[in-house]
C-alpha positions as CSV (number, residue, x, y, z in Angstrom):
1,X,0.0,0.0,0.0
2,X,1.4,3.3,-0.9
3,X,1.2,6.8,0.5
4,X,-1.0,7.7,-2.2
5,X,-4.3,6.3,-0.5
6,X,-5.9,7.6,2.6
7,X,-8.3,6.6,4.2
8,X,-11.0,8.0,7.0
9,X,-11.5,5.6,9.6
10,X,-14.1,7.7,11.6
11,X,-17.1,8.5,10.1
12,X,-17.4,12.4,9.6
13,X,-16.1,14.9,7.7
14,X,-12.4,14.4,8.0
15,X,-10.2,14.3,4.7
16,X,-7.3,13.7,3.4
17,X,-7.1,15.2,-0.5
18,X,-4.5,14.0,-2.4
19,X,-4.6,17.9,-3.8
20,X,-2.9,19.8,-1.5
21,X,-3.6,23.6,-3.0
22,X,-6.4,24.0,0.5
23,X,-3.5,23.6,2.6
24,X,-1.4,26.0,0.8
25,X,-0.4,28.8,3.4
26,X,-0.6,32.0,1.6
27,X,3.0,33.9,0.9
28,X,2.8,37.2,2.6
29,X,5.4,39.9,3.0
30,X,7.5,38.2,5.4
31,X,11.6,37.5,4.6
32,X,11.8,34.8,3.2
33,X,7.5,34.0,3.8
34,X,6.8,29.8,4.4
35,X,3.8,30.8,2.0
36,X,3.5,28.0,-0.6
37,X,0.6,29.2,-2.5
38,X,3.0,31.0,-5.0
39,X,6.4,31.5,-6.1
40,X,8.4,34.8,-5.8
41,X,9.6,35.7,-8.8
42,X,12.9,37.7,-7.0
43,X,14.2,34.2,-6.9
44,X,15.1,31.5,-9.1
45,X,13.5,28.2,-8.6
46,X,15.4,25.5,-8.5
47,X,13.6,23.0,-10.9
48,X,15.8,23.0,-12.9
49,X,19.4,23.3,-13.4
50,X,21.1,26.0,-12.6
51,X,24.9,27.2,-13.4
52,X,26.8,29.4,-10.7
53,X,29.8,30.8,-10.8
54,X,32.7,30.8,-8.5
55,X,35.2,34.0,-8.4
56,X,38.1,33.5,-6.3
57,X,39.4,37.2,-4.8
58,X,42.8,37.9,-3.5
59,X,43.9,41.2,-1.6
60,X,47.0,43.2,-1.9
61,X,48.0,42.6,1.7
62,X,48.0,39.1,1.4
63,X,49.4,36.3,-1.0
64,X,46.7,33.5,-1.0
65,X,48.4,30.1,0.6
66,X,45.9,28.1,-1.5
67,X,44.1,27.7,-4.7
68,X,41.2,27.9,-6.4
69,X,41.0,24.5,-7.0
70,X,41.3,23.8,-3.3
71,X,38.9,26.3,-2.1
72,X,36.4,24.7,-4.7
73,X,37.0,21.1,-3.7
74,X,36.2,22.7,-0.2
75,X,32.5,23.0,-1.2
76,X,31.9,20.8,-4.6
77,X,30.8,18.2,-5.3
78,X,29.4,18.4,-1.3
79,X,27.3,21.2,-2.4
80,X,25.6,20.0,-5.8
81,X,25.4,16.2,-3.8
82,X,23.2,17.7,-1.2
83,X,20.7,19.3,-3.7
84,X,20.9,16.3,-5.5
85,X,19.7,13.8,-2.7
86,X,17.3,16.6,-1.3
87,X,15.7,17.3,-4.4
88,X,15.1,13.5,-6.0
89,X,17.6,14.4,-8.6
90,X,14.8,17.2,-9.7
91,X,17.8,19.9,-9.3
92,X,21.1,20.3,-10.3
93,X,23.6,22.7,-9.4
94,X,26.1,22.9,-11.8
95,X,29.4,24.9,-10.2
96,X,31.5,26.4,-12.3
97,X,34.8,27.5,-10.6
98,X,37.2,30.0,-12.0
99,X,41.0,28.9,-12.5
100,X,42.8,32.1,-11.6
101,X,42.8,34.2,-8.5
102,X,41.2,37.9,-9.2
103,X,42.6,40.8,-7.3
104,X,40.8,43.0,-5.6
105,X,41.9,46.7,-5.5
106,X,42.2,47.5,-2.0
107,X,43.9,45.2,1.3
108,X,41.5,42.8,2.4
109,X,41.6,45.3,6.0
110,X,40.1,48.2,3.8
111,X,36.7,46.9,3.5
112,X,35.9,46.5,7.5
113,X,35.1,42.7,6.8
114,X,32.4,41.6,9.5
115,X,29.2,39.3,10.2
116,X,27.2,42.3,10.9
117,X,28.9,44.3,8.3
118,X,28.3,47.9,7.9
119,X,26.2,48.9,4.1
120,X,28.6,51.0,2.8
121,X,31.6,49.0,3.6
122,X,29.8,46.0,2.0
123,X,28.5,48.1,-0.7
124,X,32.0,48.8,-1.7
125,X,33.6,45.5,-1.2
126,X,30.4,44.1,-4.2
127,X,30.9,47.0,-6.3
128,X,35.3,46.1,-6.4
129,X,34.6,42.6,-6.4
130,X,31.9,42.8,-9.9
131,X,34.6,45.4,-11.6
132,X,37.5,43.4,-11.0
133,X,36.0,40.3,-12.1
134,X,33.9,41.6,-15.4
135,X,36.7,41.5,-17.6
136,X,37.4,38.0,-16.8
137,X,33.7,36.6,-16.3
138,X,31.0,36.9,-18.8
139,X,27.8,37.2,-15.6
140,X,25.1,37.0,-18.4
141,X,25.8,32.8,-18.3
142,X,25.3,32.2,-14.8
143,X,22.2,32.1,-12.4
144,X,23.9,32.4,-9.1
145,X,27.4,34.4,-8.4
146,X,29.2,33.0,-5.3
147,X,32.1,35.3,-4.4
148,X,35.2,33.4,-2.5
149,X,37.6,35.5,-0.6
150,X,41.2,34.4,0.0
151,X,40.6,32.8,3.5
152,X,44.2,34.1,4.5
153,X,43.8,37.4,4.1
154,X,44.6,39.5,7.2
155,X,40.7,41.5,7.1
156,X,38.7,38.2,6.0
157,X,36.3,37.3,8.8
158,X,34.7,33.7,7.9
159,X,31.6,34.8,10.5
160,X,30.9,36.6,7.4
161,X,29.7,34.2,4.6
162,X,26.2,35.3,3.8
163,X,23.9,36.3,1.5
164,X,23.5,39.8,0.2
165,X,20.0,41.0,-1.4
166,X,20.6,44.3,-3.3
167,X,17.8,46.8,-3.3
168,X,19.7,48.1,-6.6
169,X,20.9,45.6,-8.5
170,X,24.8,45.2,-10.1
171,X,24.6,45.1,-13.5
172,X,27.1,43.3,-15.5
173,X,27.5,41.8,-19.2
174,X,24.2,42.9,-20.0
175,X,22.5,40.9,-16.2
176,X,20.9,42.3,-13.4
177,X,22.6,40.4,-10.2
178,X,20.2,40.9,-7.3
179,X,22.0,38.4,-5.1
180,X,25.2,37.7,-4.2
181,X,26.5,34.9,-2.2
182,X,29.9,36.0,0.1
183,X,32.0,33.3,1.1
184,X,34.5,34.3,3.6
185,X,34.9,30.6,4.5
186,X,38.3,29.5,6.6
187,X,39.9,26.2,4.7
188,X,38.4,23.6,5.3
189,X,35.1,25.2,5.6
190,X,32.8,25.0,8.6
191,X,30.4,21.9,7.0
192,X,27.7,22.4,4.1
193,X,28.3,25.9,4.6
194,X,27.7,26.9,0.4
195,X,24.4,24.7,0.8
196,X,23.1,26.6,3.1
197,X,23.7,29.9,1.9
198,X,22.4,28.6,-1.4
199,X,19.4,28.2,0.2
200,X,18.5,31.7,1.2
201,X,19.2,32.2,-3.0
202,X,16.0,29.8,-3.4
203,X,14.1,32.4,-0.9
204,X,14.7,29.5,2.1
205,X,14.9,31.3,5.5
206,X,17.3,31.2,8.6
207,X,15.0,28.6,11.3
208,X,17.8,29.2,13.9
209,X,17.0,31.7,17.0
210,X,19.8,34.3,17.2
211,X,19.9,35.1,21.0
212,X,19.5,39.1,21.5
213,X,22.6,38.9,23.2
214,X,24.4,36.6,21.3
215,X,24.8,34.2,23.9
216,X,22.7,31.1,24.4
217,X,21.5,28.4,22.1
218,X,21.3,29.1,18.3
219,X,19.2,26.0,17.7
220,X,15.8,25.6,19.5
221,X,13.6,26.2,17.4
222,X,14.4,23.8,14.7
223,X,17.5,21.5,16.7
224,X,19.0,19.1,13.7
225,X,16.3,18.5,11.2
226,X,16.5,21.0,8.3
227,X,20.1,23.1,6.9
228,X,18.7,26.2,7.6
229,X,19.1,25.8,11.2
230,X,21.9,24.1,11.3
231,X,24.4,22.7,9.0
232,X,26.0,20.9,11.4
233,X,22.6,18.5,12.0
234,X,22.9,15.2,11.9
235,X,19.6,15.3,10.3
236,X,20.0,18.2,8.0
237,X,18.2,17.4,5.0
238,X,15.5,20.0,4.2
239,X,11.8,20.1,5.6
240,X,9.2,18.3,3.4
241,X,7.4,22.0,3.7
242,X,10.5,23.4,1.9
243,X,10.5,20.9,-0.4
244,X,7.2,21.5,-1.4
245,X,7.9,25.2,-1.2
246,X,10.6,24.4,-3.9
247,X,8.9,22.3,-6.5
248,X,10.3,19.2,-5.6
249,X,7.2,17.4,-4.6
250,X,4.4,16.7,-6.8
251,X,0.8,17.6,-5.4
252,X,0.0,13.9,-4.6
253,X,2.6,14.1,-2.3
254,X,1.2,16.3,-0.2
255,X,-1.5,15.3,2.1
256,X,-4.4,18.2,3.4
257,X,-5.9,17.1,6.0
258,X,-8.6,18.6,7.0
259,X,-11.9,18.6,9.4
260,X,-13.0,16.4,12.5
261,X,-12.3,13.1,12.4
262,X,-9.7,10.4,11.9
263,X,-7.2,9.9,8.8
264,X,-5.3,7.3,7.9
265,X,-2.1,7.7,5.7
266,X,1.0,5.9,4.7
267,X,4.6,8.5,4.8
268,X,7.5,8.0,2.9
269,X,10.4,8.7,5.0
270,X,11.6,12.2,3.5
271,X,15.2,10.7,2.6
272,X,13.5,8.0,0.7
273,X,14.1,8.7,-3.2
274,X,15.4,7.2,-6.5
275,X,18.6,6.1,-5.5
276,X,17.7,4.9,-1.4
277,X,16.8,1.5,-0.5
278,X,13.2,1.6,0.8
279,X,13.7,-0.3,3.9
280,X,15.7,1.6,6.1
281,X,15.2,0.4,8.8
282,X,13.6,-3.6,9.6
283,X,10.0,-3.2,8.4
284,X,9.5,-7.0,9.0
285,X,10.4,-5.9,13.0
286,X,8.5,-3.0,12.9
287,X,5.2,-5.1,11.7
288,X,6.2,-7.6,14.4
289,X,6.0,-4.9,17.5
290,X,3.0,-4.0,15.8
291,X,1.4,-7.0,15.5
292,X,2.6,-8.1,19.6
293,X,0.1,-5.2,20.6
294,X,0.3,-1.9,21.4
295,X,2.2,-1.6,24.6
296,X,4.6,-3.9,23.2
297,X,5.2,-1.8,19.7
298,X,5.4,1.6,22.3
299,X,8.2,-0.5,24.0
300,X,9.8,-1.7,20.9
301,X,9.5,2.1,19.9
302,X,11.3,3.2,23.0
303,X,14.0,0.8,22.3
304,X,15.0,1.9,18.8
305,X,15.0,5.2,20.2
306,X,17.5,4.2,23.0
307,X,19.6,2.4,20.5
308,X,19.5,5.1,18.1
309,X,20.9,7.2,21.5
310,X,23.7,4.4,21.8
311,X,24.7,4.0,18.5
312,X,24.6,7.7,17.5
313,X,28.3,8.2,18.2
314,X,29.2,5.5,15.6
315,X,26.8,6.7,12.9
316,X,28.3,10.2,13.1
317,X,31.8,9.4,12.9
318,X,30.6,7.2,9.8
319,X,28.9,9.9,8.5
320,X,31.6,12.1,9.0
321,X,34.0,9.9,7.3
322,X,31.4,9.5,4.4
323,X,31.3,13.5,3.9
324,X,34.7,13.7,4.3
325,X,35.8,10.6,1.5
326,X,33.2,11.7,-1.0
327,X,31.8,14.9,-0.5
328,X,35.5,17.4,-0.8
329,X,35.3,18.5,2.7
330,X,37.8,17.1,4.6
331,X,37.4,14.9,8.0
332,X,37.9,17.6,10.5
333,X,35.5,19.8,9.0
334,X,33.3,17.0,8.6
335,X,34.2,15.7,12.0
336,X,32.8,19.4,13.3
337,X,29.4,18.3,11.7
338,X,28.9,15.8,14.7
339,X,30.1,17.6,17.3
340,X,27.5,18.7,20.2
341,X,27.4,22.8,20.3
342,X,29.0,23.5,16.8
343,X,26.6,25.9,16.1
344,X,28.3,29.1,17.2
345,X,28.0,32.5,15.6
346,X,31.1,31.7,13.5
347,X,29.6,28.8,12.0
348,X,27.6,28.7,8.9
349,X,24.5,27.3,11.0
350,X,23.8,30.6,12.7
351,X,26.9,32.4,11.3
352,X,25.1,32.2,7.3
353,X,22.5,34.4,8.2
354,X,19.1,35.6,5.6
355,X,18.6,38.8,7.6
356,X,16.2,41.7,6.6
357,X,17.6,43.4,3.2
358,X,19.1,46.6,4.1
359,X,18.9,50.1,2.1
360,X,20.9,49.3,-1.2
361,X,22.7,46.4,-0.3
362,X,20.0,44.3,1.9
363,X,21.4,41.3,3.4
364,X,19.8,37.5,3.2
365,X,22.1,36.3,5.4
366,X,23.7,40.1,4.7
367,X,27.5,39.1,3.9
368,X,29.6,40.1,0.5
369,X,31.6,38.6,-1.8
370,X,35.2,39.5,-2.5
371,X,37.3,39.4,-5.3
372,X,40.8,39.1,-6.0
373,X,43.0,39.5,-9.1
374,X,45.5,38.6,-11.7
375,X,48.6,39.4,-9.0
376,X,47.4,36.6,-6.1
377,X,48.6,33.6,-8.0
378,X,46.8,31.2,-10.9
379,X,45.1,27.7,-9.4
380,X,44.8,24.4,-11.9
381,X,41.5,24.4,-13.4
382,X,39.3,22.0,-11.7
383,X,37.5,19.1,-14.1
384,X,34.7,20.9,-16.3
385,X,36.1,24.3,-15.5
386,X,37.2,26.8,-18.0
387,X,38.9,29.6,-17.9
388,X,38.8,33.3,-18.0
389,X,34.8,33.6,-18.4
390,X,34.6,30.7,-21.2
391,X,32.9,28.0,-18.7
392,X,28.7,28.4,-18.8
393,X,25.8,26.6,-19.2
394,X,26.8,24.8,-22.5
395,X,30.0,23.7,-20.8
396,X,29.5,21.1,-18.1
397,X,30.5,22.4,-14.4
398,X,32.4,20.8,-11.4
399,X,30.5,19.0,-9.5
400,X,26.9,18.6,-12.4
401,X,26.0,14.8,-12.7
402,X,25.8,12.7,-15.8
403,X,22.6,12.0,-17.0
404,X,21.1,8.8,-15.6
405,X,20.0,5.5,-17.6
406,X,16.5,6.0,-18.5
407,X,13.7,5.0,-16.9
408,X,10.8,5.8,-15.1
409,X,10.0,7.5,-12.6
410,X,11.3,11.5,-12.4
411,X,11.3,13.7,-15.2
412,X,15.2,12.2,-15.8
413,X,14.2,9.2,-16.0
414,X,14.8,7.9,-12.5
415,X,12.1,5.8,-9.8
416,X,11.0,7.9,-6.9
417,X,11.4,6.4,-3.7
418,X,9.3,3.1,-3.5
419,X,6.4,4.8,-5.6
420,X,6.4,8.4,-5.9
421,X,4.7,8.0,-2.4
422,X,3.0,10.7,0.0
423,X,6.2,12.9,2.0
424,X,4.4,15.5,3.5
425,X,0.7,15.7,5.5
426,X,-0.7,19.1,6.6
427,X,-3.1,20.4,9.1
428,X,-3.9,24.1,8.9
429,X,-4.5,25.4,12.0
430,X,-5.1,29.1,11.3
431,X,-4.9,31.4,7.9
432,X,-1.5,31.9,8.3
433,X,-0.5,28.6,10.3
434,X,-0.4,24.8,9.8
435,X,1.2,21.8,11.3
436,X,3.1,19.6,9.0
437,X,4.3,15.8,9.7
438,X,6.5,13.9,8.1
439,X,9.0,10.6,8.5
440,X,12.4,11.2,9.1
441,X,14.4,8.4,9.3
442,X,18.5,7.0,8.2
443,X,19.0,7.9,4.3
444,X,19.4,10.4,1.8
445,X,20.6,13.5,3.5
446,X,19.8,12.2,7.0
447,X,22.0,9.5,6.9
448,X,23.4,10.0,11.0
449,X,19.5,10.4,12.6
450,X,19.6,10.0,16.1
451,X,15.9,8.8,16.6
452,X,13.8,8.3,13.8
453,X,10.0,8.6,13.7
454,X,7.5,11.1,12.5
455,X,8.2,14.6,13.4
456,X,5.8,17.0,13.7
457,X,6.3,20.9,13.2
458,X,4.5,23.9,13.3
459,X,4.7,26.4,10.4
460,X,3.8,30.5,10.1
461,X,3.9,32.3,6.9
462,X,4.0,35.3,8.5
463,X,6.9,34.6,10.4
464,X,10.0,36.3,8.9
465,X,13.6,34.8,8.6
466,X,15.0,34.5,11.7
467,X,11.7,34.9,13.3
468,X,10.9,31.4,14.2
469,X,8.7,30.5,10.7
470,X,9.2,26.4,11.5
471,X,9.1,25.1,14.7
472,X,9.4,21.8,15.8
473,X,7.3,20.3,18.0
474,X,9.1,17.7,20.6
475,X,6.9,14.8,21.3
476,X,9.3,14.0,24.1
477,X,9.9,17.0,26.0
478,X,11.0,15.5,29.3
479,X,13.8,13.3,27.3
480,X,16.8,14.2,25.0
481,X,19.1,12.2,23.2
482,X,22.7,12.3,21.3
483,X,23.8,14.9,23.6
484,X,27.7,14.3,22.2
485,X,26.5,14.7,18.4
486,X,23.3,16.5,18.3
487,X,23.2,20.1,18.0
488,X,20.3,20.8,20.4
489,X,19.9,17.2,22.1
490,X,16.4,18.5,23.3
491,X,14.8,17.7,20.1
492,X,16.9,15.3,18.7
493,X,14.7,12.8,19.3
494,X,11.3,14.7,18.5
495,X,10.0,12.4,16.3
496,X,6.4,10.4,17.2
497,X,8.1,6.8,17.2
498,X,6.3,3.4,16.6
499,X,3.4,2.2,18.4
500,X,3.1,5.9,20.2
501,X,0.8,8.6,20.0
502,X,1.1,12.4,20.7
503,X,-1.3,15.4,21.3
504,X,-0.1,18.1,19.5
505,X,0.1,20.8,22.5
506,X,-2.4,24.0,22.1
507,X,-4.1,22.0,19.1
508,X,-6.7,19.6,19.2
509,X,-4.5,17.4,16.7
510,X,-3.6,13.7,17.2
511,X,-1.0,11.2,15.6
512,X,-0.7,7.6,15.7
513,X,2.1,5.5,14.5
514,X,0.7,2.4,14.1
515,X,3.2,0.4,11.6
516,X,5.7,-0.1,8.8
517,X,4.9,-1.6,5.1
518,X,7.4,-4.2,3.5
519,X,8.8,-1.2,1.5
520,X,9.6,1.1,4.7
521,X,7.1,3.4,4.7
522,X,5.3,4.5,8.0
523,X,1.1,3.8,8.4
524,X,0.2,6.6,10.2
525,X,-3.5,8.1,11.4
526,X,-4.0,11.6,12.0
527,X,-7.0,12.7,14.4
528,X,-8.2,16.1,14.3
529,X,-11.6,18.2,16.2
């Protein structure tokens, strides 16, 4: 049985539409709005793929002790790998890295390099870094612009890597550049860093709470379940709500609930897609606590859970060691990834911010680019980068993927998951407010999970970036778990497990987890009124 079908099994008025356009949250004017109902057209969408450029920047004041090549490896194919896996190979990032340094005309100290960095200072830094680099880059061929300072360089403050949003745009080769992405990043780079602030690009917001004081915990709102609040998660692939929000789930996959009454529904663990084995974890077990009774599927749930707590340790480091072999970030910065409390303000978690645009250089995440020039030193081209301006679209980029074997499935050709099954379920719970469920469990992006389960979050698309727009909702609030890994132990293990049940608090919302299918999908029932 797939996640297509649901099921009432209370009489009354409670449904589950396969259609989920009712439980579209309108987008308002909020940063960065959770709306789904439309697109903003400021962004690009990422349904397709997408080319971006990589301009390295050197200083005066500073000879660069590594190369463009290096500094690329530092972030690709990690980068383009994560999109891939998130988005069921729907998107494709294709990076394409410049071979030469670029020199920038003023010291790297000149520019007053800082997280919260002062407009005019940053304003500068963009205009110097798009001038120096013009002759050498044709803009017109790219769709997003990252801008990589020399991490040596005496005034380069890695606290710094953001987003900028530009009131006024640059204009270059004929292009409008609305956005620019600043990397300021130390080598090796803190981990999926570039993914994150690529993410603000696609209009994604910051779900990490930035203490007034800058003291305290970063990550309470969302703990280790999406990137954009916190790349070091050992969960961090993106909400089912985001993936929605980006195009990468089809309506079917989406399931409205709505009115009194009971639903039933079968998930698709989020990580599930065309390339992940469907079982993840023993189904065959999970039917078997199911089938001993209730009590007894609660206790087998409890026990996975306390495993998950013991083994935890092992999965990161595994994890760690995966990212690092495969992924061209090494092991320490991978290593970081799983470390409890990594999410400081220098880190890309809370450190890659999507702030509120300011006056004529606004900043999503409000940090520049830098460029460097012909005097810092030349770096060997990187596979599928060209130089001086020649690589584009209709040359392949470091770090693009070769075009499957046909089949079916995706729009490449590829099998989705074990049936292009149901990821998401919604409950709105105001005009501007829903609560969203979905399985997260080990594979895809998730692949170090400390408990595994169906989480449940709230959402507000009124709620700016930054603001608290997703919260999750801990179903465990007395208990936490991975407390040497997880970012914010607290939540990490939030998920509704098997054989349990859980009130939704202030909301007159239920969910059961009654069981697993043969493929590894979760049978779940949603009770609502």
């Amino acid at each position: 049985m797939t996640a297509l079908a649901a099921t009432s099994l209370v009489p009354g008025p409670a449904l589950a539409e396969p259609h989920s356009a009712p439980c579209a949250l309108e987008r308002t004017d909020a940063h960065h709005s959770e709306g789904v109902d439309t697109w903003n057209s400021a962004y690009v969408r990422p349904t397709h793929p997408l080319d971006a450029v990589m301009v390295f920047l050197s200083f005066p004041d500073a000879r660069p002790l590594t190369t463009p090549a290096e500094l690329a490896a530092d972030h690709f194919p990690a980068t383009s790998d994560f999109f891939e896996r998130a988005s069921y190979g729907r998107f494709t990032l294709r990076a394409h890295p410049q071979p030469r340094w670029i020199r920038m005309p003023h010291p790297s100290t000149s520019y007053a390099i800082q997280r919260d960095w002062d407009a005019e200072d940053r304003a500068a830094y963009l205009r110097d870094a798009l001038a120096a680099a013009d002759e050498q880059v044709d803009f017109s061929r790219y769709d997003i612009v990252y801008f990589v300072a020399d991490p040596d360089a005496p005034g380069v403050d890695s606290d710094a890597t953001k987003v900028v949003n530009l009131d006024t745009p640059l204009h270059a080769d004929g292009k409008d550049i609305r956005r620019v992405v600043t990397v300021f990043e130390k080598h090796p780079p803190d981990r999926l860093v570039l993914a994150h602030e690529t993410g603000h690009v696609f209009d994604l917001p910051d779900l990490y709470h930035r203490p007034s004081d800058g003291k305290g915990d970063w990550d309470t709102y969302v703990g280790d379940w999406d990137l954009m609040g916190s790349q070091f998660g050992l969960a961090p692939d993106l909400f089912a709500w985001h993936k929605w929000k980006l195009g990468w789930l089809d309506p079917h996959q989406v399931a409205c609930v709505q009115g009194p009454g009971s639903t039933r529904l079968t998930l698709e663990p989020l990580g599930q897609g065309p390339d992940t084995p469907g079982a993840g974890v023993a189904a065959g077990a999970g039917a078997g606590a199911l089938g001993a009774g209730a009590g007894a599927a609660a206790a087998a749930g409890a026990a996975a859970r306390g495993a998950a707590a013991a083994g935890s340790a092992a999965r990161g480091a595994a994890a760690a060691g995966a990212l690092a072999a495969g992924s061209g970030i090494s092991m320490a910065a991978a290593s970081k990834g799983v470390r409890a409390g990594t999410s400081d303000p220098g880190a890309s978690g809370p450190g890659s911010g999507s702030g509120a645009p300011l006056p004529g250089v606004s900043g999503s995440g409000a940090s520049d680019p830098g460029a460097s020039g012909p005097g810092g030193g030349s770096g060997a081209a990187l596979p599928g980068a060209s130089g001086s301006g020649a690589s584009g679209p209709d040359t392949p980029g470091y770090g693009a993927f070769a075009a499957p074997s046909p089949g079916v499935g995706l729009p490449d050709g590829r099998d989705f998951g074990a049936g292009r099954g149901t990821k998401l379920a919604v409950v709105p719970t105001g005009p501007d407010s829903a609560l969203a469920f979905e399985v997260r469990a080990p594979g895809g992006n998730d692949g170090a999970t400390c408990a595994q389960g169906v989480l449940v979050y709230r959402v507000r698309s009124g709620a700016a970036s930054g603001g608290g727009p997703i919260e999750v909702v801990d179903a465990h609030p007395h208990t936490e778990s991975c407390w040497e890994e997880s970012v914010y132990p607290p939540l990490a293990d939030a998920p509704v497990g098997l054989g349990e049940s859980f009130t939704v608090p202030g909301e007159n919302v239920r969910v059961e987890v009654e069981g697993r299918t043969p493929s590894g999908a979760w049978t779940v029932r949603i009770t609502t009124g």
